[in-house]
N, C-alpha and C positions, 0 to 999 in steps of 0.2 A: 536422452530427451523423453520427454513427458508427453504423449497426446492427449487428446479428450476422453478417448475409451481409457486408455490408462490411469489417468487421472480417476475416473468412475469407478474404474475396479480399483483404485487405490485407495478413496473413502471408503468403499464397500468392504474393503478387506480389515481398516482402520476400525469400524462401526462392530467388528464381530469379536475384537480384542479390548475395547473400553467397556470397566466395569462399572459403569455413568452416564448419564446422557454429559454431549458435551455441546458446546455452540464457538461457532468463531465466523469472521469474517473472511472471505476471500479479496484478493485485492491482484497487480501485478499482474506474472503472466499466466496467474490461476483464473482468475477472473475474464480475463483475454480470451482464457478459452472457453468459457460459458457462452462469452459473447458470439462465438466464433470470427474474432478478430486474425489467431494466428493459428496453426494446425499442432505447435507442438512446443512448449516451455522445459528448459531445465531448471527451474525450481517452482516451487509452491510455497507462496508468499501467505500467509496467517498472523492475522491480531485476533486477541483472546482478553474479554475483559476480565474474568478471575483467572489468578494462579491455578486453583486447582484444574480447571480446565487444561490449561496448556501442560502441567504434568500427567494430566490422563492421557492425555493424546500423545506425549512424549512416550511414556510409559507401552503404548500400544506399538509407534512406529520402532521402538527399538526392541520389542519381542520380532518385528518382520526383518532388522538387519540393520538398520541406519543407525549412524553413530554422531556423538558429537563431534563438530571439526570447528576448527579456528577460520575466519573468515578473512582472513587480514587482503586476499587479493580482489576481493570483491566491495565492498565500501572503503569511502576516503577514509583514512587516519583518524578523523575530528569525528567520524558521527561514530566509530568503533569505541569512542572513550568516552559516549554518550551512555548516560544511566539506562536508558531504553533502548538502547542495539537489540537486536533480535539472538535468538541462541539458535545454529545453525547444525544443522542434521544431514548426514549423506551418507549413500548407500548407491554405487555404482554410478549412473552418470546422474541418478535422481537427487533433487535437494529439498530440505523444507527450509526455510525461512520464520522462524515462529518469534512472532513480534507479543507482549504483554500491553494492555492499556494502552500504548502510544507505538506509533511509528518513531522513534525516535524523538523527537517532540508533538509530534502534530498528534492531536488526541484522534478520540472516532469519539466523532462529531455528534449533533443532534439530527444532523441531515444526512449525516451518515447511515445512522441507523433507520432512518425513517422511511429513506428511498432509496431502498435497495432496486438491484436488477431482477437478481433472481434469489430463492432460497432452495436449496437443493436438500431435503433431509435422506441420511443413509442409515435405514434401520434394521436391528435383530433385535437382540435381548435391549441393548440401548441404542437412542438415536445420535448421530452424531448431524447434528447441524450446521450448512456452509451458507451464510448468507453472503453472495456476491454483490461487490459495492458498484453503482451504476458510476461511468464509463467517465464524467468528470474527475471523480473523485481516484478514479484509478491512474487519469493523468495529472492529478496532484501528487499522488503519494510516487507517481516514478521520478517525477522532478525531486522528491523528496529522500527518495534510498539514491540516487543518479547512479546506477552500475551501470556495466557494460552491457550495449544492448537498450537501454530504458530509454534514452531518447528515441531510439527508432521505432520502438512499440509506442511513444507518445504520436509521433508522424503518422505509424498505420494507421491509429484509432481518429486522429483529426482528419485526414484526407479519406476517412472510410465514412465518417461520420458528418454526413453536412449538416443535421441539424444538431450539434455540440454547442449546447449551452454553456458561452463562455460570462456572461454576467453569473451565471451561477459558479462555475469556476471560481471568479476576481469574489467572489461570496463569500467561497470559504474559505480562501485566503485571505481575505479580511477577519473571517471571523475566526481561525486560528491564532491570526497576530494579537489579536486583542484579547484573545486567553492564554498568551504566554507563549507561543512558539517563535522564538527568537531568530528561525533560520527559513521559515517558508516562506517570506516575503523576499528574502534574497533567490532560494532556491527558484520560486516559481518565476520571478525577472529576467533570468537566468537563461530556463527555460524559454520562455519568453521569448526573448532576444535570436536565440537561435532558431525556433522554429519560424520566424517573423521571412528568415531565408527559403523555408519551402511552400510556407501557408500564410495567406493573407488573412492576418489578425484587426481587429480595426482597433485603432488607437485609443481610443475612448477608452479602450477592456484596462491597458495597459496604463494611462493614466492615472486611474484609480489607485495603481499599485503606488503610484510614485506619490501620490498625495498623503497616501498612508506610512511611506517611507518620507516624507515631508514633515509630517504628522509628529512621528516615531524618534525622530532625528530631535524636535523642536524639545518635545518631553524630556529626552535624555538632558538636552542641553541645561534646559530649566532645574534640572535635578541638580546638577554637575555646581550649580550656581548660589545653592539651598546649603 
């Protein structure tokens, strides 16, 4: 397992082996720990908008020991034979997660990039940039990978967080759908549904989904008929 000091000396150590600057996003239970949400994650989740990027950083974490490994006990069947799965690296109980361009479908947004939480830079000869994505967005994207574990880091962060902007939330799940992510509106309904068990959502948030899936449904139909 992974804590916060870990974590720090594990960019820090990252930063002294890239012969690049590099930049990525943090998200999951890397980002969880910025926030100090939880005390200690076994992986470290990363989206990387260029290729070369993510083979720098590839390229550095396996001069320190970590290797590729096949994921198949951690995501469903269906998002592992998605063109955007992440390429997974491990090295004792530690894991990275390294996503390209999209989580699987869900791109990194324009809200994404914009308002972040924190950005963490670790510099020597090059800098390696983490910009951590604030605290909605990190509960979209766990409804979005759903491992083991990710719904209940969705629970700490809503019951830890009373002012959690869920219109912004139902935001960018709206605004995923409508630039192609064919599976966040089920995912985050999903979600949804089950947290509605430990935390009072107001219905309104959740309505919106289904108008979109109302929406969604009516265009298919219309196509199917063309």
């Amino acid at each position: 397992m992974i804590t916060y000091e870990d974590q720090m000396n594990l960019f820090g150590l990252i930063s002294k082996k890239i012969s690049k600057d590099v930049e990525c996003y943090a998200f999951g239970g890397t980002a969880m720990l910025f926030y100090g949400y939880k005390e200690e994650t076994k992986d470290v989740d990363l989206v990387f908008e260029k290729e070369e990027g993510r083979k720098e950083f590839i390229k550095a974490i396996e001069e320190i020991g970590y290797r590729l490994w096949t994921p198949f006990d951690i995501y469903v069947p269906e998002k592992l034979r998605d063109k955007y799965k992440p390429m997974v690296f491990k090295f004792g109980d530690g894991r990275f997660d390294l996503f390209i361009k999209k989580i699987f479908r869900t791109l990194i947004s324009p809200s994404m990039k914009e308002d972040l939480f924190a950005v963490h830079d670790f510099k020597d000869k090059h800098n390696l940039r983490v910009k951590a994505l604030r605290k909605e967005h990190i509960v979209l994207l766990k409804a979005v990978t759903e491992r083991k574990n990710d719904f209940e880091d969705i629970r700490t962060i809503v019951e830890k967080e009373k002012n959690f902007d869920w219109q912004y939330f139902i935001d960018e799940v709206i605004w995923q759908t409508m630039h192609g992510d064919s599976w966040v509106l089920f995912d985050a309904e999903k979600m949804l549904g089950e947290l509605k068990k430990y935390v009072f959502v107001e219905q309104k948030y959740i309505n919106q989904l289904y108008q979109v899936e109302k929406e969604e449904n009516k265009e298919k139909l219309a196509k199917k008929k063309k």
